[in-house]
N, C-alpha and C positions, 0 to 999 in steps of 0.2 A: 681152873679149867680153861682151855686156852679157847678162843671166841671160831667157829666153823668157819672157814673159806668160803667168801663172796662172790659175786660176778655183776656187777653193776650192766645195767640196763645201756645198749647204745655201744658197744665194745669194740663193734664189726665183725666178730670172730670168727663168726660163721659164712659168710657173704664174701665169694669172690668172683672178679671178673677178668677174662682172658681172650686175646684175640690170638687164634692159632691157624694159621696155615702149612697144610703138610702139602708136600710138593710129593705124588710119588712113582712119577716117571718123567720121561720125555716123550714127544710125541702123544699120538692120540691113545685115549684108555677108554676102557668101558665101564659104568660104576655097576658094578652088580651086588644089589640087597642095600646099596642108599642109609639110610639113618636104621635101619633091622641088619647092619654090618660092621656098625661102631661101637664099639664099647670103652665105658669109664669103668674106670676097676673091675672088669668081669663081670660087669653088667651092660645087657646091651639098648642102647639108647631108643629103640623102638620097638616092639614087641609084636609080632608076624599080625596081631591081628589092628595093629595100627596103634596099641595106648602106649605111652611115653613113657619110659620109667625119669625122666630128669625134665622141669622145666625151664624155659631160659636160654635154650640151648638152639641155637640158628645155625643149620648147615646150608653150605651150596657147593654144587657139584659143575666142574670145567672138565670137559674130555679133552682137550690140550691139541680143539681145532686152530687152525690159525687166524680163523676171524673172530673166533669168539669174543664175547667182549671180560671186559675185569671184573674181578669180583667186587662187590658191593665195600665198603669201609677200607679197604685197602690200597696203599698208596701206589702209585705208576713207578715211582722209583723214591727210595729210601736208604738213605746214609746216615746211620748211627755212630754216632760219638759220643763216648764213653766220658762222663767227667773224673771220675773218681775218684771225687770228694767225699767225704762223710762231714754233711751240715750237722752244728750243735749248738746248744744256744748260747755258746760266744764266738762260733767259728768265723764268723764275720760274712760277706760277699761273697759269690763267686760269679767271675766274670769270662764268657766267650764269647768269641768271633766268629760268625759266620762269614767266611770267604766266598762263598759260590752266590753273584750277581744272579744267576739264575733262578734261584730257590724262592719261592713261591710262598712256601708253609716252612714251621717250624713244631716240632713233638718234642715238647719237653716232658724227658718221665722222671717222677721224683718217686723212689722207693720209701714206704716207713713198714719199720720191721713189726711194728705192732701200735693199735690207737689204744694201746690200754697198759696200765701200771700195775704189777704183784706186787704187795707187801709182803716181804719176805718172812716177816716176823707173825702172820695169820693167814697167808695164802690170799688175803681178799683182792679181786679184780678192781680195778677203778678206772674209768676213761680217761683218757690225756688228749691235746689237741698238738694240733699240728698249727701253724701260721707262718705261710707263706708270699711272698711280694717278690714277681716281676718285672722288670723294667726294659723296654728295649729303646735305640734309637735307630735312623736308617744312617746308611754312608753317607760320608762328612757331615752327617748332622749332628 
């Protein structure tokens, strides 16, 4: 009798995090019903009489005056480039240049499609790690 499928402790599976901003006009708007107006799968994020159905979940509302100020975690301007690598562990280095003197910050995102290994042959879960090393230097250094 073949041994039941496992889920080892520590997997991440359940646990995510996401920074999302919807943009959804120009000009000024009105927010009408706030976090009792949003919904995650057809469920709506606040419940008229104020209990939360999700926690974790930080919203903030811009009516798209002109002096308003930025939202909170979000950068002033942002240029994504794409590496389009898939690291493995012989794939060796990958190496970019930042051209823009002006850049200030750098977001490096590293996707992993999953922190956890299936045995094909019992179904059982089991954690895996990731390991990671950066290295920068400045111009002509």
């Amino acid at each position: 009798m073949a041994d039941k499928p496992k889920e080892a402790k520590n997997t991440l599976r359940s646990r995510g995090v996401a920074r999302v901003l919807d943009v959804l006009g120009e000009g000024e708007l009105e927010v009408i019903g706030g976090d009792k107006g949003l919904y995650l799968d057809k469920t709506v994020l606040e419940e008229s009489g104020g209990r939360r159905n999700f926690t974790g979940i930080r919203t903030t509302y811009k009516t798209g005056t002109k002096n308003q100020s930025t939202v909170r975690g979000m950068r002033q301007v942002e240029n994504e480039i794409s590496v389009g690598v898939a690291l493995t562990k012989v794939g060796g280095a990958v190496t970019r240049t930042i051209g823009d003197l002006d850049a200030d910050s750098v977001l490096i995102k590293v996707r992993v499609s999953a922190l956890s290994n299936t045995l094909t042959k019992t179904g059982t879960d089991n954690p895996t790690r990731v390991q990671l090393s950066m290295c920068w230097k400045n111009s002509g250094g």
